[in-house]
Each structure stands twice: as structure tokens, then as C-alpha cells.
C-alpha positions as CSV (number, residue, x, y, z in Angstrom):
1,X,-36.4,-9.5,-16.2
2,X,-34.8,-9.2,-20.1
3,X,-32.5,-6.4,-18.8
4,X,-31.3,-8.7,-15.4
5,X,-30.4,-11.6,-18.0
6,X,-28.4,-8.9,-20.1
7,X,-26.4,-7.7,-17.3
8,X,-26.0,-11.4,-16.1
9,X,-24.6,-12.4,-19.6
10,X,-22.5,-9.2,-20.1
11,X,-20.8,-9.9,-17.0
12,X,-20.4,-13.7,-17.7
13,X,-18.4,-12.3,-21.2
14,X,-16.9,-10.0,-19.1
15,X,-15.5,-12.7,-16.7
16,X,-14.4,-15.0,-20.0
17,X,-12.9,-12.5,-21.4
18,X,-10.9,-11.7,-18.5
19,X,-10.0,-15.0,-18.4
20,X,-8.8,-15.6,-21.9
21,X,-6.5,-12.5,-21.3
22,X,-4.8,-13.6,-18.6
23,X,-4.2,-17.0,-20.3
24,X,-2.3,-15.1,-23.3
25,X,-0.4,-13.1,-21.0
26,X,0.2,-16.4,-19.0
27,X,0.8,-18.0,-21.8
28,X,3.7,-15.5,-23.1
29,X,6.1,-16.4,-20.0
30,X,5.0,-20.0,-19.1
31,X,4.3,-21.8,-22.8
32,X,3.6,-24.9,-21.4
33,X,0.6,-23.3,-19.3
34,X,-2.0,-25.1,-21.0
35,X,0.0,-28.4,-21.4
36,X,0.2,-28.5,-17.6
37,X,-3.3,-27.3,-16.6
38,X,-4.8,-30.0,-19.5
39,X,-2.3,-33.0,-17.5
40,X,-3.5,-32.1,-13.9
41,X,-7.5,-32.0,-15.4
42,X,-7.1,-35.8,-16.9
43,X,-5.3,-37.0,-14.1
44,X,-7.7,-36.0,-11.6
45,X,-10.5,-37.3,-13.4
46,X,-8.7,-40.3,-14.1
47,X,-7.9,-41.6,-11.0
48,X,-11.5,-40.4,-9.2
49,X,-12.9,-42.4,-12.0
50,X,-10.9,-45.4,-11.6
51,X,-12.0,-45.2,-8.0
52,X,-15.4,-45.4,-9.1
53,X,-15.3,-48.0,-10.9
54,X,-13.4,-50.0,-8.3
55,X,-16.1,-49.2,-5.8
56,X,-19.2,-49.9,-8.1
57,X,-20.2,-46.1,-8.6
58,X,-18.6,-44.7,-11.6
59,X,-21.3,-42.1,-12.5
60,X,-21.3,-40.4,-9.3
61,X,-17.7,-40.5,-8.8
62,X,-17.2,-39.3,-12.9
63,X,-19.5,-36.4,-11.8
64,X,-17.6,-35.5,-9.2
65,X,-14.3,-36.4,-10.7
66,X,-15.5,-33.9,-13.2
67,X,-16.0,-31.1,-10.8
68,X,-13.0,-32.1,-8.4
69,X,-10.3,-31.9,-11.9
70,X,-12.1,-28.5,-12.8
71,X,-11.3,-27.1,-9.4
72,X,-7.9,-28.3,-9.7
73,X,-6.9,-26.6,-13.1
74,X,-8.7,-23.2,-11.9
75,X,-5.7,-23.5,-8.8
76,X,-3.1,-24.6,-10.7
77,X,-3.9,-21.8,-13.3
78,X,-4.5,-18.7,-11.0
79,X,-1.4,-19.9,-9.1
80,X,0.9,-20.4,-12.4
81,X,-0.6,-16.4,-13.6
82,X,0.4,-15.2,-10.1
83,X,3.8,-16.1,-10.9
84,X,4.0,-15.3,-14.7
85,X,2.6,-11.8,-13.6
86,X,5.1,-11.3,-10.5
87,X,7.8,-12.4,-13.1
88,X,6.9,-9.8,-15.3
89,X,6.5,-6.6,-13.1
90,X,10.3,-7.8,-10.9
91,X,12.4,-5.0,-11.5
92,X,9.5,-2.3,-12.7
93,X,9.0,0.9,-10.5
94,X,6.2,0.8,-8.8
95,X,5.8,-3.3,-9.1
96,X,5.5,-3.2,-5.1
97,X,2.6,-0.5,-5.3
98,X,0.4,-2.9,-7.4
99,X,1.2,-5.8,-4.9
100,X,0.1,-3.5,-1.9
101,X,-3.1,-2.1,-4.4
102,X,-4.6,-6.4,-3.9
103,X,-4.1,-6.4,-0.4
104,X,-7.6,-7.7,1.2
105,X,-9.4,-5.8,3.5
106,X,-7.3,-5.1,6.8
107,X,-5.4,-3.2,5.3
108,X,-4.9,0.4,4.5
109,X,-2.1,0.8,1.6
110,X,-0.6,4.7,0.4
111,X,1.5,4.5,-1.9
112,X,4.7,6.6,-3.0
113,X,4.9,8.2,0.9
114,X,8.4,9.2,0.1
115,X,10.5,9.6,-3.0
116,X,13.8,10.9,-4.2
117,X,15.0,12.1,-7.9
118,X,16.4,8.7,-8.4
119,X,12.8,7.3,-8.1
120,X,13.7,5.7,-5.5
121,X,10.3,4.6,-3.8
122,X,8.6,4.3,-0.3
123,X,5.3,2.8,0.1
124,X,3.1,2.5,3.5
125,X,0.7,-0.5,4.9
126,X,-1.3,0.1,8.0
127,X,-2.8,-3.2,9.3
128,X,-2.9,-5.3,12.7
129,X,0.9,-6.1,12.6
130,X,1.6,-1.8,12.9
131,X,3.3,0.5,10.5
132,X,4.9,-1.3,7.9
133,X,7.0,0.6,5.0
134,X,7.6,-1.0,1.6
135,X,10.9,0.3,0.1
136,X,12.0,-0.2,-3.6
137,X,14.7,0.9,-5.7
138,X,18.3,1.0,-4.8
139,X,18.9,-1.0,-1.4
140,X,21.8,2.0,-0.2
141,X,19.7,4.9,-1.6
142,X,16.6,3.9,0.3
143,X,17.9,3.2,3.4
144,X,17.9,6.8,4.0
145,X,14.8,7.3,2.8
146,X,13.2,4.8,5.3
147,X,15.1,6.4,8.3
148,X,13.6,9.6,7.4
149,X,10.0,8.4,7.3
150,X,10.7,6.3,10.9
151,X,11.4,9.5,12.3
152,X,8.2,11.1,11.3
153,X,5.9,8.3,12.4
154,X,7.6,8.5,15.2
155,X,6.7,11.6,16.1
156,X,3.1,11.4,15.1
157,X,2.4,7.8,16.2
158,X,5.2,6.7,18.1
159,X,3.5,4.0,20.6
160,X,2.6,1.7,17.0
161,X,5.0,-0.6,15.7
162,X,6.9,0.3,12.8
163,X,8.4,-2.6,10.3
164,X,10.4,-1.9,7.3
165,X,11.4,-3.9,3.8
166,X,13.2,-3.5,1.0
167,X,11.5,-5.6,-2.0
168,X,14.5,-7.2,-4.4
169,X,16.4,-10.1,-4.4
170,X,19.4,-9.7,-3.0
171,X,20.6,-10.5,0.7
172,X,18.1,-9.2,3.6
173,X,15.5,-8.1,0.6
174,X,12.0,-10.1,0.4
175,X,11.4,-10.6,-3.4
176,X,8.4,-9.1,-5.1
177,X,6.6,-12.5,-5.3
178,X,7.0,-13.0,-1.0
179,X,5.6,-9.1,-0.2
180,X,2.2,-10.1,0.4
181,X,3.1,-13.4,2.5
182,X,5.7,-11.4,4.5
183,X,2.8,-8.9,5.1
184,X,0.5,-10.9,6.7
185,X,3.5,-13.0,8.8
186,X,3.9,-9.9,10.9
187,X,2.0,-10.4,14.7
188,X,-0.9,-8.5,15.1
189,X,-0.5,-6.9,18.2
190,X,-3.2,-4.1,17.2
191,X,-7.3,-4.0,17.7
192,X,-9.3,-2.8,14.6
193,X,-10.2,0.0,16.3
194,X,-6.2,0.9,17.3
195,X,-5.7,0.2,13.2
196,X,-8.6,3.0,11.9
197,X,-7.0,5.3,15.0
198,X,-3.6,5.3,13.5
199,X,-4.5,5.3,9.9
200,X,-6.5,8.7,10.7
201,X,-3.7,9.9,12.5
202,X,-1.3,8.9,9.4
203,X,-4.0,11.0,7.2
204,X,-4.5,13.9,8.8
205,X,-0.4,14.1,8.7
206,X,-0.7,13.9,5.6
207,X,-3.4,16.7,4.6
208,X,-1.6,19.1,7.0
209,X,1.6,18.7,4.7
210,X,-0.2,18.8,1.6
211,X,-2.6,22.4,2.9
212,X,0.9,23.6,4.6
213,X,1.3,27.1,3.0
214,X,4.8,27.1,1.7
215,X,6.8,30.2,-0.4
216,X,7.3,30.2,-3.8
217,X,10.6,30.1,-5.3
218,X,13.5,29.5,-3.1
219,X,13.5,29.4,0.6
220,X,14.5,32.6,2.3
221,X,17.7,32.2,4.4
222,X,17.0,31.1,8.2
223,X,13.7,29.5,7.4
224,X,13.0,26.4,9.3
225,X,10.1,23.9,7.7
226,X,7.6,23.8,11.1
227,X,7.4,20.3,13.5
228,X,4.4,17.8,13.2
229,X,2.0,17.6,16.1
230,X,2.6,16.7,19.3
231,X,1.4,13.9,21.0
């Protein structure tokens, strides 16, 4: 029983702690973080009490005045670190990887699928919506890069639906901060069954590329690199 309490408590400091570091790194982009959180607590409270006391109850609406403003800061708060944590990944490599790494389940997320020496990045999501492929770096450079990998699923899994974006902000690019949302706008027009099917396909591409026996050094003259599978 004594050792259930100590791993109850160690995870309850675990949680706080967690907490108070995201505040401070919160706090670092939006100063007025606690300012805002503290307004939207007393005004909930505030005006559920008032109610109270307008209706002849103010204990049981204080009580749950209390709990309602609570709720309300813990949104408020997760929503405004969302933000401050989007704004401060925008414009690192590999910001669009750690977007894809808190999808929920439903989807299956690979990361780094394709690259080029300018770091130049192509990331892959299998869900009900299909194939889609997350491209970041520059918007002319990976263009290229996400022609080459349609071609590929093509010929591996060519009757699922393959969607493409290029994460930024400029025109036609979904920013960092709309990935997720844009992800799960996509119509599901696979079964879960369809979605483990393709994602197995997808994998076993990928193990027969990595095991692929290839020569050392520099590739003799007339050498083609062998086809995927065919369907």
C-alpha cells in the first residue's frame, strides 16, 4: 500500500512539474500568460457567483463557480502553450515531425521518408483520409521531392489516395500551427482494416530498401537500381 502512495505522489510531482515547465516556457513568449489565465479564473467565478446569489444558492453555485473557472484557465492555458510552443518551433527543421509525433491514434506517422542535402524534408501520415506527405523546407526544392515519392507509392499502393503539403506560410502552404487540423479535414474514404493494409504495405517497402544489398563505392557504369513490387 506505502509503495502505491509513493508512486501516486511521484507521479502527482511529476505532473506539477511538468506543468510549471511549460508555464516558464509559456511564459517566455506570451508574458502576460498568467495575467490572462488569473482574469478569465475571477471572471468566471464572478459572474456564477453573482448568479448564485441572485437565485438564493450562492454556496452551491460558488462551488461550482470554483470548479467551472478552474476548467476554464486549464483551456485557456493548454491553448495559449499550444501556440507559444508552435511559435517557437516555426521555421526549425524537423518542426513538422514533432507535430506528426502527437498525432492520436489513427494514425501511423514516419518521419524523414525522403530528404535531400539541403535538408530539405519529406514526412509520411497514413490514416483514413489515405497517404498524405508532409513537406518542409524550401517550397521549389521540395516539389521535386514530393513528385518523386508519389511515384513510388504509386507503384506500391496505387488504388489509396495520396495528399500532399507543404508546411510554411506563404501562398498554397498550411502553417505549422494548421498541420494537425488540416490532417484530420481530409475525407476518410478508408476502413481501419484498408489503413493497417496499406501501412504494412508502406513497411515492408521500406525494409526491402533498407536490406537491398547495394555496392560499395561508386556505381559501376550501366547499373540500374531494381523496380519495387508489383501489384
Amino acid at each position: 500500500m506505502a509503495r502505491k502512495d509513493t508512486a501516486e505522489s511521484s507521479a502527482n510531482q511529476g505532473r506539477l512539474k511538468q506543468i510549471a515547465l511549460t508555464y516558464k516556457m509559456t511564459r517566455r513568449v506570451d508574458p502576460r500568460i498568467g495575467l490572462v489565465i488569473g482574469a478569465v479564473g475571477i471572471v468566471v467565478f464572478g459572474v456564477l457567483l453573482a448568479v448564485g446569489f441572485l437565485i438564493g444558492h450562492p454556496v452551491y453555485l460558488g462551488i461550482f463557480g470554483f470548479l467551472v473557472a478552474v476548467l476554464a484557465m486549464a483551456i485557456i492555458f493548454g491553448r495559449r502553450a499550444e501556440r507559444a510552443a508552435f511559435s517557437q518551433m516555426e521555421g526549425q527543421p524537423g518542426a513538422a515531425a514533432a507535430v506528426l509525433d502527437q498525432m492520436k491514434r489513427g494514425w501511423t506517422t514516419t518521419t524523414a521518408v525522403a530528404m535531400n542535402r539541403s535538408q530539405d524534408v519529406v514526412h509520411r501520415a497514413v490514416g483514413k483520409p489515405g497517404i498524405v506527405l508532409i513537406a518542409e523546407g524550401n517550397p521549389n526544392r521540395v516539389k521535386s521531392l514530393l513528385a518523386a515519392e508519389k511515384r513510388k507509392m504509386a507503384r506500391v499502393v496505387s488504388d489509396v489516395p495520396v495528399h500532399d503539403m507543404i508546411v510554411g506560410n506563404g501562398e498554397g502552404q498550411v502553417p505549422l500551427k494548421k498541420v494537425r487540423t488540416t490532417l484530420l479535414k481530409y475525407p476518410r474514404v478508408l476502413t481501419g482494416p484498408q489503413v493497417t493494409e496499406t501501412t504494412d504495405r508502406l513497411r515492408a517497402m521500406g525494409d526491402m530498401m533498407k536490406n537491398m544489398p547495394l555496392p560499395k563505392g561508386p556505381m559501376p557504369k550501366g547499373m540500374r537500381m531494381p523496380r519495387g513490387p508489383r501489384r
